[in-house]
N, C-alpha and C positions, 0 to 999 in steps of 0.2 A: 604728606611724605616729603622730607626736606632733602630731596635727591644729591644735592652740591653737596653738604655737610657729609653724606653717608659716602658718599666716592672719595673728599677727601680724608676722611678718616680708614679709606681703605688703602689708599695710594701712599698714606704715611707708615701705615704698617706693613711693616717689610714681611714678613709672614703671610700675606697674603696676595698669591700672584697677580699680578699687573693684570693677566686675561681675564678675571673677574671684575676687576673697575673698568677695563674697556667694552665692559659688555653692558654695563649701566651706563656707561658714556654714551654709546650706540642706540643704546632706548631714547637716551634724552636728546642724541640730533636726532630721533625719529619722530618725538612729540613734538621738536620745534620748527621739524620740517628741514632742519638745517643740512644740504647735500652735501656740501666742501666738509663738513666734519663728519659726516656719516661714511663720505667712500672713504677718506683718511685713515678710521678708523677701523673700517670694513678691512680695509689691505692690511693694517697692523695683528688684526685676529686671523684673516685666511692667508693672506701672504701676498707680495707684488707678484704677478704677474710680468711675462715675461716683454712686455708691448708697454706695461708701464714705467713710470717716471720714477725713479727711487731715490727718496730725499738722502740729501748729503751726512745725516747723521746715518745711513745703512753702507756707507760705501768707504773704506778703507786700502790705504797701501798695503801690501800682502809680500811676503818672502817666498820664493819658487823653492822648493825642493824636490829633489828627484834623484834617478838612479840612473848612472852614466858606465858606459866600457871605456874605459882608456886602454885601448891595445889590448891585451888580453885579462885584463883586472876588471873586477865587476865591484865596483862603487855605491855604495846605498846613502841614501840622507842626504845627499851634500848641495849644496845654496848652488842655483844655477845662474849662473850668468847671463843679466839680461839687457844690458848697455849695448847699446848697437843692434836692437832688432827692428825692424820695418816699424813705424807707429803704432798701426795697427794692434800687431800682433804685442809689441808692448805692454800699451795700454792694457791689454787685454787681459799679461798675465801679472803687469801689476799691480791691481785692483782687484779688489774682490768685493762682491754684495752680497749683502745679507736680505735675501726675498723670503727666507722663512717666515711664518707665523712666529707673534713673541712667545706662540706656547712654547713654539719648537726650541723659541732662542734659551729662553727658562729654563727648559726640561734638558737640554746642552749640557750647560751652564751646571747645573745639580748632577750631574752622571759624569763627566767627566773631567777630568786633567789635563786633557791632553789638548795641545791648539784645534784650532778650526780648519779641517784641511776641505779643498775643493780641489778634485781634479781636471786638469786641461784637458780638452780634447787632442787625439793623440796624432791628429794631422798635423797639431803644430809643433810636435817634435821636431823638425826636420828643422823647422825655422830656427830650433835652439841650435841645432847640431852645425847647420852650417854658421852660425855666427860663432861656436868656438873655433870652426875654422878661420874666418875673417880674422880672429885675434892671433892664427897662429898655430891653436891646436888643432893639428891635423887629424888628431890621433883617439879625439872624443867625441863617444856617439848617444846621445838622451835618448833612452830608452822607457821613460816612466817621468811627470813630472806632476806637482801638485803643489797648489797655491797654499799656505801658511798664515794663521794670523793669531795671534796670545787671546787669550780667555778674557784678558781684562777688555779688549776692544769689542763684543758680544756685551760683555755688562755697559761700557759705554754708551750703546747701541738701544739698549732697555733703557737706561738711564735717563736719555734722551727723550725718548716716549711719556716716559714716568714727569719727568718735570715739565714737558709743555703741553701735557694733560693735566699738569696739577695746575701750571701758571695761568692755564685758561679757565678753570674751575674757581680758581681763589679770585681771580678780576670778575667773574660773575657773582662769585659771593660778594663783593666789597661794593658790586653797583647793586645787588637788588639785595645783599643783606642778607644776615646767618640764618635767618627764620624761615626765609622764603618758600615755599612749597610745590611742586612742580605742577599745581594746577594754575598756580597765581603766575609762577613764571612762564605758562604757554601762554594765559590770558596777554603779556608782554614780550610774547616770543620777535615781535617785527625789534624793539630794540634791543633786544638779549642777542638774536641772529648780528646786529649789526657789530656788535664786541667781539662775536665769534669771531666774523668772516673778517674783521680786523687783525684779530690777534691773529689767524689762520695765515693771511697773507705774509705778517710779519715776520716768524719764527717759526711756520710747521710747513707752510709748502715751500720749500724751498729746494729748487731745480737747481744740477750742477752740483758740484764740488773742487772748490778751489782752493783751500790749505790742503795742504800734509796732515792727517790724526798721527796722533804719536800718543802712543801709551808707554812710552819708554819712565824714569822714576825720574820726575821730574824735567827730560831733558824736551826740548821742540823745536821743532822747524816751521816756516813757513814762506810764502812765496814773496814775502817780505825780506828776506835775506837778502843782500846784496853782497857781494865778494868783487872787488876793483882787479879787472884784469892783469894777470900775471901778479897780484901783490900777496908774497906769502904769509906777510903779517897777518894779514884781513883774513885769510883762510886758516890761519892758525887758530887765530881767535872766535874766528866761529866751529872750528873743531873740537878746541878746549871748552867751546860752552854750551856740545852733545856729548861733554864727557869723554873724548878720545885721549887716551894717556901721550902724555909727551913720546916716551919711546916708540909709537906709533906713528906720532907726526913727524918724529925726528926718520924714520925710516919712506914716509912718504918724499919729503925733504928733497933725500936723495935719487928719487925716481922719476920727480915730477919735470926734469927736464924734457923727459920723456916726449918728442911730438906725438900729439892725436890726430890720426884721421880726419881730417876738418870735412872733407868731402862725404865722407858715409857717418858721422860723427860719432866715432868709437877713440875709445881712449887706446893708450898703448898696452901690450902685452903685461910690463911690469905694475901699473899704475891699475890693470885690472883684477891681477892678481892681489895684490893688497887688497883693492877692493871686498874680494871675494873674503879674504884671511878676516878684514874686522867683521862682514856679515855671519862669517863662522862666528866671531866671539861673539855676537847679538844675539843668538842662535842658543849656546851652550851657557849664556848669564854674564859671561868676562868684563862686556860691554854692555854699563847699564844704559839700555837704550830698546825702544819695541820692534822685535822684529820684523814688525810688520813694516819701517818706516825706515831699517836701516841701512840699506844699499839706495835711498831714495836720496836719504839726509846726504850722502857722499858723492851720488852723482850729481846733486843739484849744484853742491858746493864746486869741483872740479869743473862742471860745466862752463859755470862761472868765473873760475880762476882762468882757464881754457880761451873763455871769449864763444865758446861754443853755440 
């Protein structure tokens, strides 16, 4: 039975869910004995756990939506404003993880349209509610909120799975050869484990996440950006190159005199409102850029023009 050939011939055809090649995957760290790829894979078919580690390709910026009162007006859908909330609570709602099984992420993925929505828990409404006040608005109160993220970042997600299950598979083909058969490769399991728990450490366990994912059409950010204090040039040109239209920057331009809060480090009134208006165009298509990443790509950059 030449096990490597029959997985990569399954993982190449898109036709056939990823959950069936990782279930021969799983045979085969069980006849090598191999633990690191067996729980790996185990968490990929049943789901991480909430105590567990979720590698960086599960874990994405997310766009808040939700449903707010302004006064007596009852508001559905609209991007909540999330600059200026305790760390904590931030963090918390701008990320999102993907702990489902990849069946779940699959079967998603084929049923629907519509983004990936996850809802906050509703104790931390109040944390949204008072930071519109902090900005100013007295007068708005989050009554419903739920994290957002585009369909393309779920296929990312799989994708991820799919190629360093293939890339570990094809480096075992290429040392013990297309022929090979899974009795001949236990007999050689001490060196075949050691390629695994190589490549494993490289590219698959990987704790933490440190860029920005952006599924935006081409556009990206990363923690490599740099913006030189107070220099508008620099921040132009890094706004022109996530695709923000001139008439946009030319209207930041005018706002950005604006002081920030340096002490609670919230941006001003005007400067948040924009904010808010490009993650609407992210939202609605206007702004080709991924909603998951887009109020992220603007705060990081002002942060930075800021000295923040």
């Amino acid at each position: 039975m030449n096990i490597l050939t029959d997985i990569i011939d399954q993982l190449i055809d898109n036709t056939i869910p990823l959950t069936v090649s990782l279930l021969k995957v799983k045979v085969l760290a069980s006849r090598l004995k191999n633990k690191p790829l067996y729980n790996w894979v185990d968490k990929e078919l049943s789901g991480y756990k909430s105590v567990d580690e979720i590698p960086s390709y599960r874990v994405t910026s997310c766009v808040l939506v939700g449903n707010i009162m302004h006064r007596n007006l009852d508001l559905r859908n609209q991007i909540i404003a999330t600059a200026g909330l305790p760390d904590n609570i931030r963090e918390s709602v701008e990320k999102i993880k993907f702990n489902q099984p990849i069946s779940v992420l699959e079967r998603y993925i084929e049923e629907n349209n519509n983004p990936l929505a996850s809802a906050i828990p509703p104790e931390n409404y109040c944390f949204l509610t008072d930071n519109y006040k902090k900005m100013g608005n007295d007068h708005i109160s989050v009554y419903f909120a739920q994290k957002q993220v585009d369909l393309g970042v779920i296929l990312k997600a799989i994708s991820e799975v799919k190629n360093k299950t293939l890339d570990l598979l094809l480096k075992l083909e290429e040392e013990f050869g297309v022929e090979i058969d899974l009795q001949e490769l236990i007999k050689k399991k001490s060196h075949a484990n050691e390629i695994i728990n190589n490549i494993m450490k490289q590219t698959i366990i990987n704790k933490g996440y440190g860029n920005v994912i952006n599924t935006g059409n081409g556009s990206s950010i990363s923690n490599n950006v740099h913006i030189e204090k107070s220099n508008f040039d620099n921040l132009r040109k890094a706004l022109q190159e996530n695709f923000v239209q001139e008439e946009e920057i030319n209207e930041l331009k005018k706002i950005i005199e604006e002081q920030p809060d340096f002490e609670k480090k919230l941006f001003g009134p005007k400067v948040n409102n924009w904010i808010q208006k490009m993650t609407n165009k992210a939202l609605n298509g206007t702004w080709q850029v991924g909603i998951g990443v887009a109020g992220s790509i603007l705060a990081e950059l002002l942060k930075q023009y800021y000295g923040m």
